[in-house]
N, C-alpha and C positions, 0 to 999 in steps of 0.2 A: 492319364498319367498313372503308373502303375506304383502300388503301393511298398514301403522297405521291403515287408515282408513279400510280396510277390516278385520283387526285383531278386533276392536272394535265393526264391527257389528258381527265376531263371538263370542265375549265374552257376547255378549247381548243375541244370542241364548243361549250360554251354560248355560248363566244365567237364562235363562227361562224355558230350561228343567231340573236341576240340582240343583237349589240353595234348599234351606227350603222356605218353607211357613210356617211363626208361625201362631197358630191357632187362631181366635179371642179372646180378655179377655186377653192375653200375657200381662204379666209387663213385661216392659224391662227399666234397666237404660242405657241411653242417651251417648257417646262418650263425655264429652264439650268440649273437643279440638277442635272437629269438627264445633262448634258453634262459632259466631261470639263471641270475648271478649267481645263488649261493652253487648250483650245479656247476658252473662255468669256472668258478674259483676252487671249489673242492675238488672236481676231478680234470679238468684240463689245465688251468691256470694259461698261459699265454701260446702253448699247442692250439693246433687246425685241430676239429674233429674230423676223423671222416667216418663213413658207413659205408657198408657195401647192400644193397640192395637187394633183401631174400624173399622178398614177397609183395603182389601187386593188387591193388583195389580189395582188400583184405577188409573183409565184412565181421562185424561185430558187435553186441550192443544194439543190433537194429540199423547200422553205416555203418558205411566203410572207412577206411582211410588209405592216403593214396599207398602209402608203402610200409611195409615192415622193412628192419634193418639191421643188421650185426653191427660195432663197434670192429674197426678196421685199426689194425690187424689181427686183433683178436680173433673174428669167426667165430660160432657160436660156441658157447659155454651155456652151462645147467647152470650157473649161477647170475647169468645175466640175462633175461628176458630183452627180447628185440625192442627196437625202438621203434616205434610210431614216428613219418615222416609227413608234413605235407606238402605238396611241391613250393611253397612257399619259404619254405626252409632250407632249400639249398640253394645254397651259395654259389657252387660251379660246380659242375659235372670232371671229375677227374679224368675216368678213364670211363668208358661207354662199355657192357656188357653187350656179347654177342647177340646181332641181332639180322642180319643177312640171311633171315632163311624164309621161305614163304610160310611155314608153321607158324614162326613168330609173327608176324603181320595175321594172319588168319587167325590166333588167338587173339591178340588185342582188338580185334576186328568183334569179336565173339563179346570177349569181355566189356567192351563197350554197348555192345547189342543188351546183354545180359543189365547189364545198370540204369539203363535206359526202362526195358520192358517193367524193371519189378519195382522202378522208382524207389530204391536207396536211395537214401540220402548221404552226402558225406559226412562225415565227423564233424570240418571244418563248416560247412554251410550250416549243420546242426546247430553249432556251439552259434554263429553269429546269430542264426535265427532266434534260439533261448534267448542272446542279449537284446537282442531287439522287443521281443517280449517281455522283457525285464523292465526297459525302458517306457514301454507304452503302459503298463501296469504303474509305473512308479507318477 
């Protein structure tokens, strides 16, 4: 029987070989459940959020996270840093960014190789790992 901790670094590979990669250009509206309230009430109030999708398995911190994102229809502004997505967090895919091309299959193809070989870890796998470690310490 495998232990929390060794369950959640297998769910981080299977995550890595297996999940979707939305293609860039993706609308996607937002979960707000998943968002903190006082965010949710200060800048949306009873509006969908959506994002459009600028960036993918975007490494930082030592992991990645699955997307970066602009605030839709805004588009990037110097005043508002992207937001960090995890596919977790969206709700439904709106409108699907261009993806019919063999480049784009041959990169995510790449990119999954890449995550694989240097063992990143995700953000999300991270964060549950610390709590699990939190938990066994406590």
């Amino acid at each position: 029987m495998l232990a929390k901790s060794e369950f959640v670094h297998f769910l981080d590979g299977v995550d890595k070989v297996y999940s979707d990669i939305l293609p860039l250009g993706t609308l996607v509206e937002i979960d707000k459940e998943q968002l903190s309230q006082e965010l949710v009430v200060s800048l949306l109030g009873d509006e969908p959020l959506y994002v459009m999708i600028m960036g993918r398995k975007v490494v930082f911190d030592g992991a990645y996270v699955d997307y970066l994102a602009q605030f839709w229809p805004l588009g990037l502004q110097a005043e508002l840093p992207p937001m960090t997505i995890h596919k977790t967090m969206i709700k439904r895919i709106i409108a699907q960014g261009y993806s019919e091309s063999e480049k784009e299959s041959s990169y995510v193809g790449q990119l999954r190789e890449i995550l694989m070989k240097t063992a990143i870890p995700s953000h999300f796998y991270l964060r549950l790992q610390e709590e699990l470690d939190d938990e066994n310490q406590a």
